[in-house]
N, C-alpha and C positions, 0 to 999 in steps of 0.2 A: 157823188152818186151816179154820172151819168158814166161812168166808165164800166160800174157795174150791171146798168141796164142794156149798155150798148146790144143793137142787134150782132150776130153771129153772120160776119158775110161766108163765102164759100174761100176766099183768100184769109182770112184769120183764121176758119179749122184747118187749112193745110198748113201740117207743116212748112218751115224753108227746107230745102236739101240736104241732106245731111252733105261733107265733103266726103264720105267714105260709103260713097254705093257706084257704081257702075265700073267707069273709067279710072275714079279715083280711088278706086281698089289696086287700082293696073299700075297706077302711078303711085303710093304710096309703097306697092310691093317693089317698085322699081328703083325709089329710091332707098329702101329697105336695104335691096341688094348692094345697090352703090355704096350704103354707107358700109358695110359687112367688107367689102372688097377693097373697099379705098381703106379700110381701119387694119386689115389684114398686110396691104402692102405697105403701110409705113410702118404697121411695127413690124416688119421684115428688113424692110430698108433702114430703120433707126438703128436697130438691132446688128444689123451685121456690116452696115455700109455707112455709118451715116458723116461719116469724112471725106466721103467721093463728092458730094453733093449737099450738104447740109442746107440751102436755101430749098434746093427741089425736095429734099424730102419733108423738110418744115412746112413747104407748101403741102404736101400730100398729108400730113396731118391736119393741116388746115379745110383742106377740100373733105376730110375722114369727118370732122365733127361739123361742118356744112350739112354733112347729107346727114347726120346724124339728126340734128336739130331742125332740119327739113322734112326728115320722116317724124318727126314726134310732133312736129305744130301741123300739119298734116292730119295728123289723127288726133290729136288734141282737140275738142270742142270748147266752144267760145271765141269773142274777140279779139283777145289779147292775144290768143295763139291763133287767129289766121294773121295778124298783123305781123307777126314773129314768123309765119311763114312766108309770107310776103317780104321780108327784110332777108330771112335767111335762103329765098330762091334766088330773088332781086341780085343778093351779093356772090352766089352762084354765078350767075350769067354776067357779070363782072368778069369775075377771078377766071372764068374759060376762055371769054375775051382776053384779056392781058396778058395772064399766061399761053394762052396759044397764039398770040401774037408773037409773045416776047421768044417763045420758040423756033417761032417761024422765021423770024426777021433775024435774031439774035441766040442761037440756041445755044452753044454756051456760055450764057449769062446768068444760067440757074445751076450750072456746075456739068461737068465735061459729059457730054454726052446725049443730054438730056431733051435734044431734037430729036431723037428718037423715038418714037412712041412705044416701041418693046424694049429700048432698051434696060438697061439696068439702075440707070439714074433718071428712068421717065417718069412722069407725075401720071394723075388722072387723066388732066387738064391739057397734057402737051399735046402738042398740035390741034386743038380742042379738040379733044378726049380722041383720038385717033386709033389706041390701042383699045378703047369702050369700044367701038364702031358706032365714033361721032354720037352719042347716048347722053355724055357730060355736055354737050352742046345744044340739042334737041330738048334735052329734060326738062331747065330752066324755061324753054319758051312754055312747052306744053303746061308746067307746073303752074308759072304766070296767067296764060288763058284760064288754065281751070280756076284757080283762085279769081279770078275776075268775073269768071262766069258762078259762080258758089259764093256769094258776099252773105256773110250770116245776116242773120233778121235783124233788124233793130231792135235797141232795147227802148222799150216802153214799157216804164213802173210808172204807177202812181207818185211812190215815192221819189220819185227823181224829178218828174214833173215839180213837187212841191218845193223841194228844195230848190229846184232853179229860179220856182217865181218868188220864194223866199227871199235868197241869198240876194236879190239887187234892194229891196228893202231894208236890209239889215244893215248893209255897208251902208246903205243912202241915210240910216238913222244913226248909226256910228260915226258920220263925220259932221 
């Protein structure tokens, strides 16, 4: 009963933040775009090239359904999908590091040419994102911060309360 009396402070009638008001409208259109553009050049590159480079362009597939799944846990509300965006930025800001290292340091190592950032066998990612103007690199930090500043509310049910003070009873009477 006392969950249902509880007083009403002014932090329980406010909502938490939604993720999709301000900034992260900005950022969700952004990576909206990313995912549009990075899905349009590998099936361009699958399509018509994809024997010049078959590593770089399987990355740019790779990097197409990152932003893909980065914009959907993004606007997705609930847990499970900031956690999913959190995993799917996280591995973003990865794959720009590596890949633009490994271009930097090694650029034909993802298939001939591909230190190039305009060129024909460049990824997103190459030379972190150099042909974006550095965007595929900036994105993931910004994405991060904002996720870290937008942590959804906690869940607190009755129901879960009970089952938790349940479940150590029930094991402790089953053994």
């Amino acid at each position: 009963m006392p969950d249902t009396i509880a007083p009403r402070s002014a932090d329980a009638a406010t909502p938490p933040t939604p993720r999709m008001s301000g900034v992260g409208r900005v950022l969700v259109a952004v990576y909206g775009i990313l995912a549009l553009a990075a899905t349009g050049r590998t099936a361009v590159q699958i399509i018509e090239r994809y024997d010049e480079a078959p590593v770089a362009f399987t990355l740019s597939g790779l990097s197409a359904l990152v932003y893909i799944v980065a914009t959907i846990s993004l606007v997705a509300p609930g847990r499970v999908w900031y956690r999913v965006a959190w995993i799917a930025i996280s591995f973003e800001l990865i794959g720009v590091l590596v890949i633009g290292t490994i271009t930097l340091v090694a650029p034909d190592l993802l298939g001939a040419g591909t230190g190039n950032p305009f060129g024909r066998t460049s990824t997103v990612w190459t030379l972190f994102g150099a042909g974006y103007l550095f965007i595929p690199l900036v994105l993931p930090i910004l994405g991060l911060w904002w996720l870290a500043k937008h942590r959804p509310a906690p869940e607190t049910t009755g129901a879960s309360a009970t089952s938790t003070a349940v479940t150590p009873g029930a094991s402790g009477a089953a053994a």
